[in-house]
N, C-alpha and C positions, 0 to 999 in steps of 0.2 A: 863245422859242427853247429848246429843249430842251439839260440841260448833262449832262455824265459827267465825274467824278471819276475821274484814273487815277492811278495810284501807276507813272510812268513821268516819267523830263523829257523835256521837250517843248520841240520848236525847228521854227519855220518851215520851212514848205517840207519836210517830213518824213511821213511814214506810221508806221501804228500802226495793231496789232490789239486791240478792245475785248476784255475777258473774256468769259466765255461768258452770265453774268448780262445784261449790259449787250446784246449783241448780240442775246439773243433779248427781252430790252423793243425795242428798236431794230424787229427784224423781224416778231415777230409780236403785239406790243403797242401800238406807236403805227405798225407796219405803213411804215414810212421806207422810201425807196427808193435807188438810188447815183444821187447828184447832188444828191440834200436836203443842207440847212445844217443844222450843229448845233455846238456848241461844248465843248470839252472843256478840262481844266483840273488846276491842283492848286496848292499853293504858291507854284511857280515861276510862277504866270504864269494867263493864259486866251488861248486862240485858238481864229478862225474855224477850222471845216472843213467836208468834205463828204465824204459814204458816197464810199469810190470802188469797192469792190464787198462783196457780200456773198455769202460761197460757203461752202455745207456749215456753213450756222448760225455762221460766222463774222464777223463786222463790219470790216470794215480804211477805215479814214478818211485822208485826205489832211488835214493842218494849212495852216492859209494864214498869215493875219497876225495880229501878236498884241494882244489887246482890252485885257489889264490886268496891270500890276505889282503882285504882292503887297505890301502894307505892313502889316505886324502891329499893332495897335493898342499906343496909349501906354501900356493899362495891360491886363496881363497878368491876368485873374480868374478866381478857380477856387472852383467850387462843391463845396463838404465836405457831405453830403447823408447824412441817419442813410438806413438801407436800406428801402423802402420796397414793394408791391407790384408785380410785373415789369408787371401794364398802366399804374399811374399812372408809372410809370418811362417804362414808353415814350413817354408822352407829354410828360414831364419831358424825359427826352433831347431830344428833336423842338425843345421849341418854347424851351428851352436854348439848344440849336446857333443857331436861330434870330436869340435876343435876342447872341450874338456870347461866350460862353461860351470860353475856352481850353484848359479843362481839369475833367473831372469825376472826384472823388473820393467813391466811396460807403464810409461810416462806419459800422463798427459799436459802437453806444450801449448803455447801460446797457438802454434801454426798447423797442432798434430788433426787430420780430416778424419779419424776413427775412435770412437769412442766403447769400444766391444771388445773384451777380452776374452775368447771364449778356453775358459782354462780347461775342462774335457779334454778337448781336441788336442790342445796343443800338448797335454800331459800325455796323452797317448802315442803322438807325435818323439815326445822327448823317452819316451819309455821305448820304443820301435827302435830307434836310433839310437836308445844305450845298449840295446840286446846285439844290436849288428857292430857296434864301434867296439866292443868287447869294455868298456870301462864298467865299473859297481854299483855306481852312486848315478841315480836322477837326479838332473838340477831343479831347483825348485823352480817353481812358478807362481810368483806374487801378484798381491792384487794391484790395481792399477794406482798408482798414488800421481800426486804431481810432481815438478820439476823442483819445486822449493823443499818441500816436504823430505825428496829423496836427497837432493845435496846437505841438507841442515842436519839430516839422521845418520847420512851412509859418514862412518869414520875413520876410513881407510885411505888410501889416495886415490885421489878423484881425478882423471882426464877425461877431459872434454873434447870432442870432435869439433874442430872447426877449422872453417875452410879459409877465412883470410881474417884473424883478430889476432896479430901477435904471437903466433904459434912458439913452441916451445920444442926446440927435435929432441923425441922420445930417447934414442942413447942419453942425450947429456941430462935428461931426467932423473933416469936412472943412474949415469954415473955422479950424480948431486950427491944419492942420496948413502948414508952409512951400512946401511945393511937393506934387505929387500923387504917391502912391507907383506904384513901377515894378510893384510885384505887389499884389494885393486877394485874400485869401480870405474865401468867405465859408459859415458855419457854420450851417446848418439840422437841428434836432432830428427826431428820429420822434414821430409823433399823442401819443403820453402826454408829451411834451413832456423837458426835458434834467432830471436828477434834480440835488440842491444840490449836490452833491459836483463835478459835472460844470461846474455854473454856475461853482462855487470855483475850481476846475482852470482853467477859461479863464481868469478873470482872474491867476491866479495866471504863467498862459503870456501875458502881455500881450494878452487879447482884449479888444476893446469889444463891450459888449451896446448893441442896439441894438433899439427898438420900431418896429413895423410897423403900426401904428394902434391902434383900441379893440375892434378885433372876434381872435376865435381863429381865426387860418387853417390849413388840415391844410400837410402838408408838400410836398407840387408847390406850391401857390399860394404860399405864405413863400417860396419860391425863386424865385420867376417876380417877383413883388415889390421883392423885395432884388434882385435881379439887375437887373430895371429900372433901378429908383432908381437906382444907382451906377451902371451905364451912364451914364445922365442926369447925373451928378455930373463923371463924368471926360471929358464931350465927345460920344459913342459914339451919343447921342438925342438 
C-alpha cells in the first residue's frame, strides 16, 4: 500500500489535497486512479483513504479510519555525523531514517573534507524513506554545528566512535548503567578519523568511547553500526 507524508492533521472522515510533488507520483508515476486505496499519515496518526478525484494535476483524497497511533520510542537517538560526501550522505540519510534515527546532526571536525549541508535533499530523502519504512515521525535535520558545541549541549549519553582510544564494550555500558537513558547521542568521526585533542574533548564532556570491532570502517558504516547496535540494546530490534 503506497504511504504519503503530509504535514497537515488529519481526522476521519475528512478530505485533503496532496502537494503538487505527491499528486503527480500519484497520477502519472504509479498512474492511481479515484477510488484506489492508499494511506496517508504523519505524527498524529495514519489512515485509510481513497483518490476521490484528481483534477488539473491535483490529488484531493477522502480519509476513512484510522490504522495507527503514534508512539515515540523509549529512547530518543541522535546521530552526531563529521560531514561526509552529499552521495554517501544520502544514502546515510535513507537507511538512518530507516534503522529509526530521531534526529541527525552533521559535525563539523578538525579532519571533516565537506562543509555543505544541503537540508532540501536530504529532508526529502528522509521523508521518501519514512513513507516506505512505514514509521510516523521524520527525524529531524539540524544545522551544521561543531564537535565542541554538540558534546557541551547534547545531555544525554554520549558514545563516541573510536577505533583504538580505550574503548568501552557497549553491553557493559549499558549494564553500568540503572535504568536506560531518555536520550542517546551518538558521535561518528570523518575517514581520517577524530584528531587527540578531540578524543580529550569528549571525554573531558562526559563522552564514552566505544569500539566497533577489529576491522576500520569509513563513516556511513560506523553509523549504521552503532545505530544498530543500541537500537538492539534499548528494545527498538
Amino acid at each position: 500500500m503506497h504511504r504519503f507524508y503530509v504535514d497537515t492533521p488529519l481526522a476521519a472522515c475528512s478530505d485533503l489535497t496532496l502537494d503538487k510533488i505527491q499528486s503527480h507520483q500519484i497520477e502519472h508515476v504509479l498512474r492511481l486512479k479515484p477510488g484506489e486505496a492508499l494511506r496517508v499519515f504523519n505524527q498524529g496518526g495514519e489512515f485509510e483513504a481513497v483518490i476521490a478525484a484528481i483534477d488539473r494535476h491535483q490529488v484531493r483524497v477522502a480519509l476513512q479510519s484510522p490504522l495507527a497511533i503514534a508512539l515515540p520510542g523509549a529512547v530518543a537517538i541522535t546521530l552526531f555525523v563529521a560531514m561526509i560526501k552529499p552521495a554517501k550522505m544520502d544514502w546515510l540519510v535513507q537507511k538512518a531514517t530507516e534503522l529509526g534515527v530521531r534526529e541527525i546532526v552533521p559535525l563539523k571536525t578538525k579532519r571533516s573534507q565537506v562543509e555543505h549541508f544541503n537540508h532540501e535533499r536530504f529532508g526529502k530523502i528522509a521523508q521518501e524513506a519514512t513513507e516506505q519504512c512505514e514509521r510516523l515521525d521524520i527525524p529531524s535535520l539540524c544545522a551544521i554545528v561543531s564537535l565542541p558545541d554538540a558534546l557541551s549541549k547534547f545531555k544525554g549519553l554520549k558514545l563516541v566512535a573510536c577505533e583504538r582510544h580505550g574503548q568501552n564494550p557497549l553491553p557493559d555500558i549499558f549494564a553500568k548503567r540503572p535504568e536506560m537513558p531518555a536520550q542517546i547521542g551518538l558521535f561518528i568521526g570523518p575517514e581520517g578519523g577524530w584528531t587527540e585533542d578531540e578524543i580529550v574533548l569528549s571525554s573531558q564532556c562526559g563522552a564514552q568511547r566505544v569500539g566497533l570491532g577489529k576491522r576500520i570502517l569509513r563513516t556511513e558504516t560506523a553509523c549504521l553500526t552503532l545505530l544498530a547496535l543500541v537500537q538492539h540494546y534499548v528494545g527498538e530490534i
